[in-house]
HTML snippet that shows the backbone in 3Dmol.js (N, CA, C, O; Angstrom):
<script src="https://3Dmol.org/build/3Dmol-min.js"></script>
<div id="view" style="width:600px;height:400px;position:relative"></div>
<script>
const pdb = `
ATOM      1  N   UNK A   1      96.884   9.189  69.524  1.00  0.00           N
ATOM      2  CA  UNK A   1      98.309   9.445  69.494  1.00  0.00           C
ATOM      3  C   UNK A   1      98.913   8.929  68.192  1.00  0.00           C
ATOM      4  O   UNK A   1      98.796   7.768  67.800  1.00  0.00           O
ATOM      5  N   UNK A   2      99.656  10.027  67.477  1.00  0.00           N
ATOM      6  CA  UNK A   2     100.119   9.497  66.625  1.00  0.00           C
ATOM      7  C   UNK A   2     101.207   8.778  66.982  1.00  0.00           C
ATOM      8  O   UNK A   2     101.440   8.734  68.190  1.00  0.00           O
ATOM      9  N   UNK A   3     102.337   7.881  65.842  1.00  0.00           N
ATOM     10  CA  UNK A   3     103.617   6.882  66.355  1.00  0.00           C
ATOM     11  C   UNK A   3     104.941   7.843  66.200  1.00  0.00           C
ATOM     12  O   UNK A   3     105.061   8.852  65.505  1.00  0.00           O
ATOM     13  N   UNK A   4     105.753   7.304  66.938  1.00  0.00           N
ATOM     14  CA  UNK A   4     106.589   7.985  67.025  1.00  0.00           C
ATOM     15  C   UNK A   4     107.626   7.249  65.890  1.00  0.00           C
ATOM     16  O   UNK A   4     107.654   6.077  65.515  1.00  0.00           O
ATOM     17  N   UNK A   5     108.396   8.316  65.529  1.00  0.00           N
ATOM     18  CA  UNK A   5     109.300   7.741  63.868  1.00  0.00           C
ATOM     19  C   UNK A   5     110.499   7.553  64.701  1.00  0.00           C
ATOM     20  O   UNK A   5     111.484   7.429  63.973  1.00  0.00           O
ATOM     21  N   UNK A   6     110.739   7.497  65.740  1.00  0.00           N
ATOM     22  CA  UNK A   6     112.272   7.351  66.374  1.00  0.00           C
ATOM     23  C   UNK A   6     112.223   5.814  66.954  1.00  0.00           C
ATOM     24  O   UNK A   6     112.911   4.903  66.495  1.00  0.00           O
ATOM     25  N   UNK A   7     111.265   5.678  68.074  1.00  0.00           N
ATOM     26  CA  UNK A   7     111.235   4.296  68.427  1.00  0.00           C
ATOM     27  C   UNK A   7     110.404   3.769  69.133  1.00  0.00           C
ATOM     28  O   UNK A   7     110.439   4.584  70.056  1.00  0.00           O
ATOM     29  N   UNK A   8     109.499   2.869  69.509  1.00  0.00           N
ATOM     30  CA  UNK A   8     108.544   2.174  70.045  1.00  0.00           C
ATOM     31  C   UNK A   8     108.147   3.034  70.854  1.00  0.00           C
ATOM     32  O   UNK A   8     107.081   3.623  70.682  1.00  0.00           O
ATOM     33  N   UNK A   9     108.983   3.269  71.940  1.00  0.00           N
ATOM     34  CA  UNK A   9     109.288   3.830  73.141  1.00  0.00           C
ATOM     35  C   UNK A   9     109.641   4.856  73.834  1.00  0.00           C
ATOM     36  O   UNK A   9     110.859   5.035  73.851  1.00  0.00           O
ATOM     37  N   UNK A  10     108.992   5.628  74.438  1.00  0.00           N
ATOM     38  CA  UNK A  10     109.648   6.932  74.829  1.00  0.00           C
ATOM     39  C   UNK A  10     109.532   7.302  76.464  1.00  0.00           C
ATOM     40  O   UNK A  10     108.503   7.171  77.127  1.00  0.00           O
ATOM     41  N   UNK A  11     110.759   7.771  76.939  1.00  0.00           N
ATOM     42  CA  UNK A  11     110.761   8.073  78.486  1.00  0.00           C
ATOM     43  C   UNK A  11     110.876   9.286  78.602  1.00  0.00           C
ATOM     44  O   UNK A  11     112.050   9.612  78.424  1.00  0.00           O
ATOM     45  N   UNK A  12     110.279  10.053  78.799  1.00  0.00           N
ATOM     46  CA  UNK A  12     110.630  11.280  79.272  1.00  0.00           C
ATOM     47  C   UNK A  12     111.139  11.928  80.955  1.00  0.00           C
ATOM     48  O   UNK A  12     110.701  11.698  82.082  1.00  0.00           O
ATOM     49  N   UNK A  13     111.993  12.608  80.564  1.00  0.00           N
ATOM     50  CA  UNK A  13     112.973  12.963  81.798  1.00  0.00           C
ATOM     51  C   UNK A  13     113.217  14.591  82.203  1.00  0.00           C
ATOM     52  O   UNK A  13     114.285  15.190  82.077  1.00  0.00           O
ATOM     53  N   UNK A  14     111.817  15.206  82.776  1.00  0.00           N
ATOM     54  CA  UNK A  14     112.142  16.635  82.459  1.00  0.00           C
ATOM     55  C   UNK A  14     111.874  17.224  80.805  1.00  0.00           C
ATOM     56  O   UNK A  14     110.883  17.473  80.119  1.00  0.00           O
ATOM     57  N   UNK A  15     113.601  17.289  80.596  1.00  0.00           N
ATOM     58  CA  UNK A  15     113.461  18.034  78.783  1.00  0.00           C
ATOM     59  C   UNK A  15     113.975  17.002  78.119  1.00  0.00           C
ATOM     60  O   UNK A  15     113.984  17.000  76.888  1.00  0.00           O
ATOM     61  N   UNK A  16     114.622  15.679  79.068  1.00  0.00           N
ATOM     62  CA  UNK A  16     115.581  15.003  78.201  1.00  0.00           C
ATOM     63  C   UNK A  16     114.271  13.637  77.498  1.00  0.00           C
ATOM     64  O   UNK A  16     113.088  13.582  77.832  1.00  0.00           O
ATOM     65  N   UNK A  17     114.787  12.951  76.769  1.00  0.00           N
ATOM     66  CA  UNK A  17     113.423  12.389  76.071  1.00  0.00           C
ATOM     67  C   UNK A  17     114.664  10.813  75.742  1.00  0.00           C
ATOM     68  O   UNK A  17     115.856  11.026  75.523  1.00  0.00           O
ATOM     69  N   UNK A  18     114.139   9.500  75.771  1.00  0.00           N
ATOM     70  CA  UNK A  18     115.165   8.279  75.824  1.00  0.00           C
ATOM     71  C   UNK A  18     114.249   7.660  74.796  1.00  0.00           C
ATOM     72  O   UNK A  18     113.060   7.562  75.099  1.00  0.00           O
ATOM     73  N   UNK A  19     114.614   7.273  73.736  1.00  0.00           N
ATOM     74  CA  UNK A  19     113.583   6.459  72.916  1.00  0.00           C
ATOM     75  C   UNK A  19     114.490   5.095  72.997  1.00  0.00           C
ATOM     76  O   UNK A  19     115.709   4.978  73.126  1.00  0.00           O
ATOM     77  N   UNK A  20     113.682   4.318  72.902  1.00  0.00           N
ATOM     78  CA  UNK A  20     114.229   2.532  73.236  1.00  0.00           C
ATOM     79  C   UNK A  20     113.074   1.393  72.504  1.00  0.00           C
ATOM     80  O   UNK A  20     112.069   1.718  71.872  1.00  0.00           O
ATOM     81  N   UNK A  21     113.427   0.346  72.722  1.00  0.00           N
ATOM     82  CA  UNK A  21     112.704  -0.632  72.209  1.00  0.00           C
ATOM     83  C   UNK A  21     113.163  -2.016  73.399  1.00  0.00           C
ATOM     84  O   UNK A  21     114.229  -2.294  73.949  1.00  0.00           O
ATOM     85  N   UNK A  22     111.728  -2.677  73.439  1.00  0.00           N
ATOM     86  CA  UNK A  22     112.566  -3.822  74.624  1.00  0.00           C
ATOM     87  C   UNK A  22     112.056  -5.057  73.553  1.00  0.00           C
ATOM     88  O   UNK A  22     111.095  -5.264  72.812  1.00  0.00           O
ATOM     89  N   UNK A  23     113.303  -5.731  73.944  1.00  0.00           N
ATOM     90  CA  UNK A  23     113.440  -7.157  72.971  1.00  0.00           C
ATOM     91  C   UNK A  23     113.403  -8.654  73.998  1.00  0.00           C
ATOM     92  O   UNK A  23     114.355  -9.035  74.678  1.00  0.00           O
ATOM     93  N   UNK A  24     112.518  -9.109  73.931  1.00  0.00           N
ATOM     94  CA  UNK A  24     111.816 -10.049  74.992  1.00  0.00           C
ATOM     95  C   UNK A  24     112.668 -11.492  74.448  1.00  0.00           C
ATOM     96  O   UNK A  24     112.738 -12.485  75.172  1.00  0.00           O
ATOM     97  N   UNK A  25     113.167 -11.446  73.344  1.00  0.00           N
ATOM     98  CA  UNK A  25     113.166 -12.830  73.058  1.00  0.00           C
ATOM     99  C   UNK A  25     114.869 -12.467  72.207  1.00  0.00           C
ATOM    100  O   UNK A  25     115.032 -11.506  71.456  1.00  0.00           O
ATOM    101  N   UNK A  26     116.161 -13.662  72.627  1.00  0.00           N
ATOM    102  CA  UNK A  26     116.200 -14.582  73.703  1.00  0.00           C
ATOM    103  C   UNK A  26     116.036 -14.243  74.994  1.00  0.00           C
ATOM    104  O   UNK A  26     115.318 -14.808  75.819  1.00  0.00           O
ATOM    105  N   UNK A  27     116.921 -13.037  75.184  1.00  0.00           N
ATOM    106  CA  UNK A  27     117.020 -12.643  76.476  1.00  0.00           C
ATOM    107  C   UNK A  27     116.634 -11.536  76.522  1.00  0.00           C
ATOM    108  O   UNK A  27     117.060 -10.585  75.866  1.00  0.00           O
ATOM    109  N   UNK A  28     115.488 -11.546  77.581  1.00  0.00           N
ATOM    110  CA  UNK A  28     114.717  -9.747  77.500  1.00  0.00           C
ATOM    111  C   UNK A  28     116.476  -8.633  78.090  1.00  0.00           C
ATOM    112  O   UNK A  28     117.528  -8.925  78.658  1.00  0.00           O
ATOM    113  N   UNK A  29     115.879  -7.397  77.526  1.00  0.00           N
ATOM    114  CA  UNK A  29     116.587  -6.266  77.428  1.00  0.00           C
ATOM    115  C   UNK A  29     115.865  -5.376  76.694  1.00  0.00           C
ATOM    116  O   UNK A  29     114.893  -5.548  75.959  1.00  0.00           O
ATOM    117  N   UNK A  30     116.548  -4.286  77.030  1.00  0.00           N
ATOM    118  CA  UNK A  30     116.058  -2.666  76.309  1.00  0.00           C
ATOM    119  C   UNK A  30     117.007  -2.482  75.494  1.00  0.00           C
ATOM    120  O   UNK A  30     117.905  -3.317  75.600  1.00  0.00           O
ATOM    121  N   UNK A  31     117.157  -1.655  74.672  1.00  0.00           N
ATOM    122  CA  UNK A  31     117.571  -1.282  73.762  1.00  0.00           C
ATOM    123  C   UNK A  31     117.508   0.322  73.423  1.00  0.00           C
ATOM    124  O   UNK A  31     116.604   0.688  72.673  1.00  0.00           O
ATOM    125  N   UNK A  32     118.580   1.463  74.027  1.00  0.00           N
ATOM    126  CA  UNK A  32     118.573   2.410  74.035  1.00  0.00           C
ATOM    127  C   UNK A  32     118.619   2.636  72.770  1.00  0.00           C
ATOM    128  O   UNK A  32     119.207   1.693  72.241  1.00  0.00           O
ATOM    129  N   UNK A  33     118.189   3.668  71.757  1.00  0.00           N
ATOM    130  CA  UNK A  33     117.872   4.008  70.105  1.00  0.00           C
ATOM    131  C   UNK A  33     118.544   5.723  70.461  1.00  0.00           C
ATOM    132  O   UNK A  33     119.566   6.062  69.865  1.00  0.00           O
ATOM    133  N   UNK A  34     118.069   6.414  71.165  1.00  0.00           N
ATOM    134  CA  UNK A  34     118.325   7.751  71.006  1.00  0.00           C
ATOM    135  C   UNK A  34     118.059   8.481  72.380  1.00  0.00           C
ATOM    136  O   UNK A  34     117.149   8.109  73.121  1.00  0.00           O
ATOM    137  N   UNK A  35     118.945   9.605  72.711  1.00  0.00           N
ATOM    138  CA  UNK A  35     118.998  10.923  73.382  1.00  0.00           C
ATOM    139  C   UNK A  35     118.332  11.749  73.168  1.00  0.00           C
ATOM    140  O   UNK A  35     118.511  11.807  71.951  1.00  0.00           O
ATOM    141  N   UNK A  36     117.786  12.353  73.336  1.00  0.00           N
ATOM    142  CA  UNK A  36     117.541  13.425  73.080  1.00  0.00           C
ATOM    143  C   UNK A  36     117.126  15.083  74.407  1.00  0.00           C
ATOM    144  O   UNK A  36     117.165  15.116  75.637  1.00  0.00           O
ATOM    145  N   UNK A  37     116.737  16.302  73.277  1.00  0.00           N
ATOM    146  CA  UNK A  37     117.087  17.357  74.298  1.00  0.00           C
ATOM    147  C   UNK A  37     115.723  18.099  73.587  1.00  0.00           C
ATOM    148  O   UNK A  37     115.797  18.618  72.474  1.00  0.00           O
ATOM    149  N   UNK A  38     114.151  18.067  74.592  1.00  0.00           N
ATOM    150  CA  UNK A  38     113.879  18.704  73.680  1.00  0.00           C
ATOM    151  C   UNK A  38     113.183  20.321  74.043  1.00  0.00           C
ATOM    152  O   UNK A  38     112.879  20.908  75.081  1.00  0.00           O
ATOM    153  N   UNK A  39     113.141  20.594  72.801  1.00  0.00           N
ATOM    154  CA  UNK A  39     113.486  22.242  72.692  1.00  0.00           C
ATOM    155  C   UNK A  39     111.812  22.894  72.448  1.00  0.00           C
ATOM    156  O   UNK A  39     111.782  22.936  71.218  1.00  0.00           O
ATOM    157  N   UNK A  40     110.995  23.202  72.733  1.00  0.00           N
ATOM    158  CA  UNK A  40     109.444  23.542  72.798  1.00  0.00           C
ATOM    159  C   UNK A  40     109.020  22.147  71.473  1.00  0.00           C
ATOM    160  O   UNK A  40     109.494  21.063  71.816  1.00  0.00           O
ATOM    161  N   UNK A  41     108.449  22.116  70.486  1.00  0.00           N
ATOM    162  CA  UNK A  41     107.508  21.442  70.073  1.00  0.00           C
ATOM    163  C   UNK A  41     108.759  20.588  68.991  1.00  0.00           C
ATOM    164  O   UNK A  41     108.385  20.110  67.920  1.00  0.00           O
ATOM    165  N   UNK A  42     110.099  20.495  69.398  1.00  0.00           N
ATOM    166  CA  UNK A  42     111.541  19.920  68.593  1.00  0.00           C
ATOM    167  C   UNK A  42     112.069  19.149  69.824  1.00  0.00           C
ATOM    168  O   UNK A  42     111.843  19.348  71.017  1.00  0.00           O
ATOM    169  N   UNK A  43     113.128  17.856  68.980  1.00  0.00           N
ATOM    170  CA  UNK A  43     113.603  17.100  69.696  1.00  0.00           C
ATOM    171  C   UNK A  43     115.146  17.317  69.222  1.00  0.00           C
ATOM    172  O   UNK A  43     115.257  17.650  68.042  1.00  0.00           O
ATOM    173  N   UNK A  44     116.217  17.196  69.878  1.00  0.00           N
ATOM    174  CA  UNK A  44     117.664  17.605  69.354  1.00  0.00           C
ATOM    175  C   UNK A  44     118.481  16.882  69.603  1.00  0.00           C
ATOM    176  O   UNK A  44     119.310  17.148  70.473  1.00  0.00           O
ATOM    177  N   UNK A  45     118.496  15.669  68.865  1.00  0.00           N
ATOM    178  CA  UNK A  45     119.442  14.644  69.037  1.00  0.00           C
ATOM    179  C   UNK A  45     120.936  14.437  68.178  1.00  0.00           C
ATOM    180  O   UNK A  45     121.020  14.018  67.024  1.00  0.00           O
ATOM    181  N   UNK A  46     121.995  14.817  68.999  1.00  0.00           N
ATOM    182  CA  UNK A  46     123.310  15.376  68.479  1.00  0.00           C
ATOM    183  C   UNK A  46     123.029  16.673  67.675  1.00  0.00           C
ATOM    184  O   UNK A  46     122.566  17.679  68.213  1.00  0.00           O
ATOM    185  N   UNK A  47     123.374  16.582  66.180  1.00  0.00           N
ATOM    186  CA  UNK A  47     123.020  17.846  65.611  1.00  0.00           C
ATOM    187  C   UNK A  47     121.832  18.184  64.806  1.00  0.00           C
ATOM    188  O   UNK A  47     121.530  19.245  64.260  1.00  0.00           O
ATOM    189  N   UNK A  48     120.888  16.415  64.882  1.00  0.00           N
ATOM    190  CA  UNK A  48     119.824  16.687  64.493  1.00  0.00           C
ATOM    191  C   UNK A  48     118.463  17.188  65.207  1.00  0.00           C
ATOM    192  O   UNK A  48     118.248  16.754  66.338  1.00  0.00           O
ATOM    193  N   UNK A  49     117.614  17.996  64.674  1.00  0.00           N
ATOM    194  CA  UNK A  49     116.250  18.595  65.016  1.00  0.00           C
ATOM    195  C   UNK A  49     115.366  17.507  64.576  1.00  0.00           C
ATOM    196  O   UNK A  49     115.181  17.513  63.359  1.00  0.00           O
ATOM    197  N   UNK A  50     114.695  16.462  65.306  1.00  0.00           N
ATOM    198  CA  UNK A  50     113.063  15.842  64.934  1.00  0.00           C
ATOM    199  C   UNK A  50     112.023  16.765  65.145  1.00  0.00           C
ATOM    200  O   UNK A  50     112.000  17.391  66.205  1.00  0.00           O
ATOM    201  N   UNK A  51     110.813  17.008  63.943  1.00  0.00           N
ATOM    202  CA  UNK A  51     110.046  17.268  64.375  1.00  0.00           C
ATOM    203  C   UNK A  51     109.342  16.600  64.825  1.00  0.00           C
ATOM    204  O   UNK A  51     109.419  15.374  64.746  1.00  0.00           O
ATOM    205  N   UNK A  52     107.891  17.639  65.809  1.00  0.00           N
ATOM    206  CA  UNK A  52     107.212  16.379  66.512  1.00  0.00           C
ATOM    207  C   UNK A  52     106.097  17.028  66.258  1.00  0.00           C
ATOM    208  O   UNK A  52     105.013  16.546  66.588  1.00  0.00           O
TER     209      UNK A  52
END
`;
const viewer = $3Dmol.createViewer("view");
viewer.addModel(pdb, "pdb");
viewer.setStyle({}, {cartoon: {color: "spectrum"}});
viewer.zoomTo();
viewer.render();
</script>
C-alpha cells in the first residue's frame, strides 16, 4: 500500500472517505483533516479533485 498524501488515516463510509490523525499525547483525540466524496478512482474534497 502506498501512503496516503492527505492523512495518516482513512475511514471509509460508503463513497464518503474521513481522513484524520489521532494524537495520543497530552490528551488522546482524533483529529478530523478532511471530507471527502469519492468519485471512481478521485477523491472531491470541497472544490478540490485528489488523485488516488
Amino acid at each position: 500500500m502506498r501512503p496516503n498524501p492527505i492523512a495518516p488515516w482513512e475511514l471509509r463510509i460508503g463513497g464518503l472517505r474521513v481522513y484524520y490523525e489521532v494524537e495520543e499525547l497530552p490528551d488522546p483525540k482524533v483529529v478530523i483533516l478532511a471530507v471527502g466524496v469519492k468519485e471512481r478512482n478521485k477523491v472531491r474534497i470541497g472544490k478540490e479533485v485528489v488523485q488516488l
